[in-house]
C-alpha positions in Angstrom: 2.1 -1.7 -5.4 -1.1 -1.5 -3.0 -2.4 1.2 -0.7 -4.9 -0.3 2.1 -7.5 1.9 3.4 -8.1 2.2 7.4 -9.3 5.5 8.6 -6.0 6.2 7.2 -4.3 5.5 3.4 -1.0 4.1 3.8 1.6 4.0 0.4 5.2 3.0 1.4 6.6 0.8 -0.6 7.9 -1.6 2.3 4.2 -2.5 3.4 3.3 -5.5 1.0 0.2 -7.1 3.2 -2.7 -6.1 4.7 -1.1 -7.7 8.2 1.6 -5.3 8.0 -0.7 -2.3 7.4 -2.5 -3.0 10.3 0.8 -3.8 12.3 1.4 0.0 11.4 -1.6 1.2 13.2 -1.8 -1.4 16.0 1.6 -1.6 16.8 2.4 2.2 17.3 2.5 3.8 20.8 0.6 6.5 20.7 0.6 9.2 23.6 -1.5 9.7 26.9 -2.2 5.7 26.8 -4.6 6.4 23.6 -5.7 3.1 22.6 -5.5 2.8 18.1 -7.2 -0.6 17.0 -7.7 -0.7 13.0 -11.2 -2.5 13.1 -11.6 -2.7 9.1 -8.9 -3.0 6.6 -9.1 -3.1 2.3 -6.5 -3.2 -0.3 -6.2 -1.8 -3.4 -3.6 -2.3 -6.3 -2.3 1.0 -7.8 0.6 -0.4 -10.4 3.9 0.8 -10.0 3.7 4.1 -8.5 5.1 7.8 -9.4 4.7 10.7 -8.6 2.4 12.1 -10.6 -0.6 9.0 -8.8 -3.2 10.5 -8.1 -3.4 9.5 -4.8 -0.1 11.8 -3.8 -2.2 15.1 -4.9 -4.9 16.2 -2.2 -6.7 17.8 -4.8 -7.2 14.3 -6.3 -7.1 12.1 -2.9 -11.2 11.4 -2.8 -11.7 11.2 -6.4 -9.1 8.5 -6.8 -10.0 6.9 -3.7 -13.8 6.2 -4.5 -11.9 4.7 -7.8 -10.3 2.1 -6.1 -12.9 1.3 -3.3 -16.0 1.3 -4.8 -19.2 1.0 -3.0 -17.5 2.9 0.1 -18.2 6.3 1.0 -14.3 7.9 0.9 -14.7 11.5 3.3 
């Protein structure tokens, strides 16, 4: 499985490109005619997931994150 990073970490286990992670962000209306454009987009493979990843503890989210995107700063 893979998570991408945006400005936003998406895990679903029917995303399975980067395209389609970006179709999530740039294909939603969003309210008040707000205009979302995903400028950047990286992957990441986390394995099979569980539960216990991690990435699905927000005690763990950063730590985790600067794991599997080194070299970028993960606030």
């Amino acid at each position: 499985m893979k998570v991408y990073k945006l400005e936003v970490l998406i895990i679903d286990y029917d995303v399975n490109s980067v395209d389609e992670a970006l179709n999530i962000i740039n294909e939603t209306r969003y309210a008040n005619h707000t205009n979302v454009e995903a400028i950047t987009c990286r992957e990441a493979d986390i394995g099979e997931w569980s539960d216990d990843n991690p990435l699905n503890y927000t005690s763990k989210v950063e730590k985790e994150m600067n794991r599997l995107f080194p070299g970028v700063k993960n606030d």
